[in-house]
C-alpha positions, 0 to 999 in steps of 0.5 A: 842200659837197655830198653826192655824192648831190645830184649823182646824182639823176634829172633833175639832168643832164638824165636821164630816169633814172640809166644802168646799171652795170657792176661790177667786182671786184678780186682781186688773187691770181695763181698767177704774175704774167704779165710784161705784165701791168699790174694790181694783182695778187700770186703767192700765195706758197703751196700755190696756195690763198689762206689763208682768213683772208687770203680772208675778210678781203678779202670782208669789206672788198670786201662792207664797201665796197660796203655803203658805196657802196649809197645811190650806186646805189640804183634803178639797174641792174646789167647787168654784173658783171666779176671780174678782176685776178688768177685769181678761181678762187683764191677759194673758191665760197662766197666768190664767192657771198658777193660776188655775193649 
């Protein structure tokens, strides 16, 4: 079987170069969860601040993540960057800095 990164390399499809990306981060904390709403999202069950070890352990397993999928998109551009799912100013700043550093 094939590394996936046999199959993402410049030319194979016929590409001049590999496309652009657009990321999207999910935090999944909500104030409320909305009734139409379909993602993956939860009610913090607290003052509405996420705990900082629930925080901290969850940028460390998205930054974690990431870190595993950077041989994937090495030499390709990121033109966007959505964060969504839930209310991402529950997060702190630094937290969100942390991410898109």
């Amino acid at each position: 079987m094939k590394d996936i990164q046999h199959y993402m390399r410049p030319g194979l499809l016929q590409l001049a170069s590999l496309p652009p990306l657009s990321l999207y981060i999910h935090l999944p904390w909500c104030l409320k969860k909305c009734p139409y709403c379909d993602f993956n999202s939860h009610e913090v069950h607290s003052n509405g601040s996420l705990a900082d070890q629930l925080e901290s352990s969850y940028i460390e397993s998205l930054l974690a993540d990431l870190n595993q999928s950077l041989p994937l998109i090495w030499g390709r551009t990121v033109h966007s960057i959505f964060i969504g799912g839930g209310t991402p100013s529950l997060f702190s700043p630094a937290a969100i800095d942390s991410l898109l550093s």
